[in-house]
N, C-alpha and C positions, 0 to 999 in steps of 0.2 A: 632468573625465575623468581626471585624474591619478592622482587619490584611489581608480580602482578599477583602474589596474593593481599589479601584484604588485611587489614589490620583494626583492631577495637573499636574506631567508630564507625567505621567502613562496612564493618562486619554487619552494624546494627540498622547501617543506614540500604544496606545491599538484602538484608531480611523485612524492612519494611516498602520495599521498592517491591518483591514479592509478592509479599499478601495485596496490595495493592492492584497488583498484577492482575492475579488471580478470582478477586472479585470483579475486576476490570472483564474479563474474558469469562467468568460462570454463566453471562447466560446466553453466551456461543456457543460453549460447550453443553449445556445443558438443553439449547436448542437442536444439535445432532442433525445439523442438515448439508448433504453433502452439496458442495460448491462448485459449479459450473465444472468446469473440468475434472473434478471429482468425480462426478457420473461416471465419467468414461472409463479414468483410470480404474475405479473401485471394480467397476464391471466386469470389465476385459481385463486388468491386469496389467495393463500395460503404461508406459511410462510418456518417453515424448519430449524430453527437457533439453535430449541432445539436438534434436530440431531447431527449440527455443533459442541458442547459442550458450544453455546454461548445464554444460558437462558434469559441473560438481556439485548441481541439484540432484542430477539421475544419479549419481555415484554415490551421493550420499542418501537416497531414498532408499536402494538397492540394499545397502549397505542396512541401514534400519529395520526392512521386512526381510531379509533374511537372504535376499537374495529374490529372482525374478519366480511367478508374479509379483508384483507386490500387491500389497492387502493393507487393509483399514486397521491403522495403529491409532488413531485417533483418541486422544487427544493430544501423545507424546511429544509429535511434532512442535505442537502450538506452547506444552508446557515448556517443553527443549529450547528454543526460541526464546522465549518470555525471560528465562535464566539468563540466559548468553546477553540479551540487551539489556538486563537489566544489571549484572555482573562489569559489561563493559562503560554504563554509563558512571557508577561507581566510579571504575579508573579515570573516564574523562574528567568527571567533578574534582581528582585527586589533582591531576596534573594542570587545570587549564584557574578551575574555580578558586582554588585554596579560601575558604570563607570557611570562619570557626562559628559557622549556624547553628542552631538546633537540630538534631540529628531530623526530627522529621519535618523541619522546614528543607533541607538537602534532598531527602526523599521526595515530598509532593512536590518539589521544584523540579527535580529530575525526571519525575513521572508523566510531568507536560509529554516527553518526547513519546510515550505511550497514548496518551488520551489526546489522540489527532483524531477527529473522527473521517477524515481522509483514509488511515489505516485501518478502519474496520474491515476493510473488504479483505485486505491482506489477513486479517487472524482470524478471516472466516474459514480460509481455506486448509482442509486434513491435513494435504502435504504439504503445500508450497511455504505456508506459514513459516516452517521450518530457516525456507531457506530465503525467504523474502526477509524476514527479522534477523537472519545471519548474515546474508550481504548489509545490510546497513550497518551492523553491527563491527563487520568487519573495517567498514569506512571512517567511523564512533574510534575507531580502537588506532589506527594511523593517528591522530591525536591524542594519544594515549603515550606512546614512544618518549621517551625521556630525551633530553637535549646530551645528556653526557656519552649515549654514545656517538661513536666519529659521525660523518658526514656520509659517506659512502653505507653504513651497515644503516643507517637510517632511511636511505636514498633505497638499498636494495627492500626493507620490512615495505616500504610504501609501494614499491612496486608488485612485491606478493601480495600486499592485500589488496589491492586495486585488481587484482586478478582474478581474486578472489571472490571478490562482490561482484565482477562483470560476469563470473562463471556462476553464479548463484544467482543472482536476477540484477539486468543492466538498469534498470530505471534507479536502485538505489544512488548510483556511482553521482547525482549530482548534492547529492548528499555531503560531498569532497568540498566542493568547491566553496559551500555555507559554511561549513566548519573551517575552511582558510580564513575567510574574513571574519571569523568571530576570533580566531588563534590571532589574527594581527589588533584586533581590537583588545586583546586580554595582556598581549602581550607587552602594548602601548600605555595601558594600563599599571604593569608592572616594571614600567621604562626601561622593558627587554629589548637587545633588536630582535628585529622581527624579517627583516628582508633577505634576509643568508637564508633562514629556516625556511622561509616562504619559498623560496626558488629553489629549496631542494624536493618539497610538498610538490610543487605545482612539476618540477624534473621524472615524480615517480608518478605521480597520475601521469604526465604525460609517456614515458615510456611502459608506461602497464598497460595502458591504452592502446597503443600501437602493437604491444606482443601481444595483447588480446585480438585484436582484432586479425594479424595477420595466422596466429597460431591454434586460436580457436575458432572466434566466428565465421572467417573465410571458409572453415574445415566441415562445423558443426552445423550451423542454419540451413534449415532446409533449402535448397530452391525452389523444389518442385510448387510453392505454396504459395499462400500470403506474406510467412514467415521471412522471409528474403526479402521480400518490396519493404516491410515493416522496418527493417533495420536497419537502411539504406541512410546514410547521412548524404547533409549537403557538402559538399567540397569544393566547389567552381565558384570564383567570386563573379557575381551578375546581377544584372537587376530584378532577373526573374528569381533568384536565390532569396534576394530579402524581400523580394514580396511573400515568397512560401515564408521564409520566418517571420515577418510582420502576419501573415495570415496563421500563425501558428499561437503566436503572442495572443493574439485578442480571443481564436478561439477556446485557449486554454484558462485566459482569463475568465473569460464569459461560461463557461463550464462550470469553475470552480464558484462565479456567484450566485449562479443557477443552483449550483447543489446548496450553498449557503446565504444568500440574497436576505433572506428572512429569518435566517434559525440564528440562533447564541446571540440575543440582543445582550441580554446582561454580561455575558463573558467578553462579548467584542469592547463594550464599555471600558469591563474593568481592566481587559490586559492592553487596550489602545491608553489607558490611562495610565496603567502604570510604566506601559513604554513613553509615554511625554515625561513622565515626574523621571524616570529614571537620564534622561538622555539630556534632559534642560540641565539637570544634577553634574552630569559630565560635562558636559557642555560651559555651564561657569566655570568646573575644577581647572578645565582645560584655558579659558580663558584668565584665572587667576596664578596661573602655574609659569612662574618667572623663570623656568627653564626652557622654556619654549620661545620661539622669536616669533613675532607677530605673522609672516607668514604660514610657521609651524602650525599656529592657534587657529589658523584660518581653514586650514586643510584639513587638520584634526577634526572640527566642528563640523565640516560639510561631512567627514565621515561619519561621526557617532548620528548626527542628524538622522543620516537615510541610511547607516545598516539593518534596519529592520528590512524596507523596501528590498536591500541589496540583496540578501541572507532568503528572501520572498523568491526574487527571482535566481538566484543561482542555482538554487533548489531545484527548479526547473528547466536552469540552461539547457543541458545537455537534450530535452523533448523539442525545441524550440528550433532543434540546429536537425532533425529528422525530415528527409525528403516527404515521404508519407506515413502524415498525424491520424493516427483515431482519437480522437476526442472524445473524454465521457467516462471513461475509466478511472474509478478511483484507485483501484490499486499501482496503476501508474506512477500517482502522487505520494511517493510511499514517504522521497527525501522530506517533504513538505513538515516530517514531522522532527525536523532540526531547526524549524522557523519556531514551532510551540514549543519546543526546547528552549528557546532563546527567552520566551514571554516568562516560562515558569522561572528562568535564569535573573531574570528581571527582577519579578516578586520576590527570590530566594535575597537578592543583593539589597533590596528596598526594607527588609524586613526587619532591619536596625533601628531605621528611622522612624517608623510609625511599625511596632508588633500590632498593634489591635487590628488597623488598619487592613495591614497585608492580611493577618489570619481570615479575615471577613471574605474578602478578595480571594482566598485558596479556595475558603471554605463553597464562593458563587462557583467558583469554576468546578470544583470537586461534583458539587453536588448535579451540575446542571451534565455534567459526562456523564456519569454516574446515570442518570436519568436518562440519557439519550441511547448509550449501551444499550441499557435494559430492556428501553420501546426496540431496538432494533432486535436485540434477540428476541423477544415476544412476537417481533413480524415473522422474524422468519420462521421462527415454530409455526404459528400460525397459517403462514403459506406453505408449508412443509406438510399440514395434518391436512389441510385443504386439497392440495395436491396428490395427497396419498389417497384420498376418498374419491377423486376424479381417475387415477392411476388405475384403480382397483377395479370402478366401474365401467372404463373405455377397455382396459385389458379383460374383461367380461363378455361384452360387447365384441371386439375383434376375435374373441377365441370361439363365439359362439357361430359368426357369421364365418369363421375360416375353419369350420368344425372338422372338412376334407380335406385341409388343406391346398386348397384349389389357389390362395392369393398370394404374392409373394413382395406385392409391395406395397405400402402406407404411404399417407400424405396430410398431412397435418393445415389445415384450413382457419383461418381466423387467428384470434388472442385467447390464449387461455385465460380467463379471468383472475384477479385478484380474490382472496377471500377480505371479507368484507371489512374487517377490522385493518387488515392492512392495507386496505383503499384510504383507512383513516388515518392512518398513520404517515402515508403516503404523501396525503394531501395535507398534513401538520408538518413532517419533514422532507423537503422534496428530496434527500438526497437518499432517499430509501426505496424511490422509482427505481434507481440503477443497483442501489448494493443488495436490494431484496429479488436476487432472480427470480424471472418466472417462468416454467417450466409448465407446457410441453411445446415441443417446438421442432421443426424437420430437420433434425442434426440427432445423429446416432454417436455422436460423440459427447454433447453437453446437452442441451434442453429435452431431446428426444428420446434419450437412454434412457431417462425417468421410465417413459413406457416397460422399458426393457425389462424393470426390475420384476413385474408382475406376469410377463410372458414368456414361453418354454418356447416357443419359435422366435426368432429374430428379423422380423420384417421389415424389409430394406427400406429405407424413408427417400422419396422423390418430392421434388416440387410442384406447385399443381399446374397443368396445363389449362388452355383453353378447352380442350373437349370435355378435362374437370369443372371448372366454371363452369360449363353447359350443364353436367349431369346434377350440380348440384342447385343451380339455378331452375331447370327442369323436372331434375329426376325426382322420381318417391322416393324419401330415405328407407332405409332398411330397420334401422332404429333411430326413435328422436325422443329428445326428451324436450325440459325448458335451456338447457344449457349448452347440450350439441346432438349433432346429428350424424351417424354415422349413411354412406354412400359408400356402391361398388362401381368400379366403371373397368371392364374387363379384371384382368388381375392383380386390380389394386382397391384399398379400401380409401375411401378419403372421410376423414374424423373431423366435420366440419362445425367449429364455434359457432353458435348463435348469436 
């Protein structure tokens, strides 16, 4: 147990990882808007994670509100989380980095694997936060293990945490496979072997894998749902298997340039530059290193060349190899933030050669998160007060038209609109179309619930039919304004956008 407490620089470098943190995630916090799934839970009470195939999510939520309902602890989860990865990245830097840095050059290097703006979505959310930043956390920490213990008790830790992280949320788990190829890069580095360690790594994800799947997932995911189609891997080798993963590739790809296409000109700059300066760097050491025989030099080089690409994609393997993809989801991308590990890892190691240089270089990327943060909390405050002024005014509207209660069901018609500063923002950062939900919507689970919070009756939400079309294409509304229009058609209200 000695070996994972922190020691004097550790200490210093694990308290500015932190504050760091913490301003990182203020104006989420400060924005106070519940997140998709949130609705439901906060509402009703209820949970839902053993569906998910994520048993030690529900266990451990339970576990935090006291027991069932649970209820809005907020922001505990997100600060709880924020500790644990930031606690575990510490021990990575101890075990994999050893670089006698400036304490807060180790920090804001470390801190890349927080400022992904791919993970926003994840530290938006009250609960999950928790356990989305604990699964990867727990991934982060399998490379943490020290080599002195035997082989077998190292082989069993990787198998527990791999368990751990698929029972907490499975999208982290390719998180594993980016941190192998940077552990044989560090290790090649340190002219360790690397291929004993590596195949007892790749031995415990694989067998944690398998007892997950057969011990939990078989047991826990729902069937009845979506949840079961969603988690369906490919297994049959066919042509039509690598068309799904080739069609999985491009639209993942294309997603992710869609949400970034345009945004971080200056950080793409500097962390594409300092991954050339850094890799050209290795890349001579390697070809001037008289230990190596000219084959060695050649192989080594095609490695350091494309581990950035590699470390890109492994991150995502494990989505790529899913029978049925939804595309679009950032919180999917959670591993995504052991790639911006590797950039800050870069700057941290460049930081000899040129200090001014690098500090400039932290300084564009610090400031330009830092900035991007901030606009997205401010959106969502802003959809959030928008939303509550629309919430306030339709739950007016339905109580006053269901005064006798005579309707028993709702139906939600059109787009809720954006409020207007976050249409700007929207349109400056596209990827705040998807992480800025928008809320009200025919689901009494997530978009819909919104309603819920302002209503004493709970009116079952339906889709709209044709004879709705008609009524609202025809009929006089009951109330209209410039924004929407409420319609009754037998015993249902339809809240139709304009």
């Amino acid at each position: 147990m000695k070996y994972f407490c922190l020691k004097g620089k550790e200490k210093k470098v694990f308290g500015i990882l932190l504050v760091l943190f913490a301003l990182y995630v203020a104006p989420i916090i400060l924005a106070d808007r519940y997140y998709n799934d949130d609705l439901g839970r906060i509402l009703k009470g209820e949970t839902g994670w053993n569906g998910d195939g994520r048993p030690l999510t529900e266990q451990l939520m339970r576990a935090l509100c006291g027991g069932m309902p649970i209820v809005d602890i907020s922001p505990l989860p997100l600060i709880m989380g924020g500790c644990l990865l930031a606690y575990v990245l510490v021990l990575y830097a101890r075990e994999n980095i050893q670089e006698k840095e400036l304490i807060w050059v180790q920090a804001v290097g470390l801190f890349f694997a927080v400022a992904n703006p791919l993970l926003l979505a994840n530290l938006s959310y009250k609960f999950d936060a928790l356990s989305m930043l604990a699964a990867l956390s727990a991934v982060i920490l399998c490379y943490t293990i020290p080599d002195s213990l035997r082989a077998w008790k190292r082989l069993l830790c990787f198998c527990i945490l791999c368990i751990i992280s698929l029972s907490l949320y499975q999208a982290a788990i390719g998180a594993y496979l980016a941190l192998l190829l940077m552990d044989v890069f560090w290790r090649r580095e340190r002219k360790e072997k690397f291929l004993a360690v590596g195949l007892v790594r790749l031995a415990g994800l694989g067998i944690g894998g398998i007892l997950y799947k057969v011990a939990i997932a078989d047991r826990f995911v729902s069937r009845g749902d979506w949840r079961w189609e969603a988690s369906q891997y490919i297994t049959e080798p066919s042509i039509q298997s690598l068309k799904i993963i080739y069609s999985n590739v491009i639209n993942i790809c294309t997603a992710i340039n869609e949400k970034f296409g345009s945004s971080f000109l200056a950080v793409k700059v500097v962390l594409l530059g300092a991954a050339l300066i850094f890799i050209v760097d290795r890349v001579i050491k390697v070809c001037r290193d008289q230990s190596y025989r000219t084959r060695e030099k050649i192989v080594w080089s095609f490695y350091i060349l494309f581990l950035p690409v590699a470390v890109f994609f492994a991150c995502l393997l494990p989505l790529f190899f899913l029978r049925s993809l939804t595309v679009g989801s950032s919180r999917t991308f959670i591993s995504l933030s052991i790639c911006t590990l590797l950039f800050g890892i870069f700057l941290m190691k460049l930081y000899q050669k040129n200090k001014a240089l690098v500090t400039a270089a932290f300084a564009v990327c610090m400031i330009v998160s830092f900035s991007y943060v901030y606009a997205y909390g401010n959106a969502l405050e802003g959809q959030k007060n928008y939303e509550t002024y629309l919430g306030i005014n339709i739950a007016r509207d339905v109580e006053t038209i269901n005064r006798d209660n005579e309707y028993k069901v709702m139906t939600i018609d059109g787009s809720t609109p954006r409020a207007q500063q976050v249409d700007v923002a929207c349109r400056k950062y596209p990827q705040f179309t998807e992480i800025v939900p928008v809320y009200i919507t025919n689901s009494s689970w997530i978009g819909g619930a919104w309603l819920y919070y302002y209503l004493q009756n709970d009116l079952w939400y339906e889709e709209m039919t044709e004879e709705d079309r008609a009524v609202v294409e025809a009929g006089e509304p009951v109330v209209r304004n410039d924004t929407y229009s409420c319609y009754v058609n037998g015993e249902k209200i339809i809240i139709h956008f304009n």
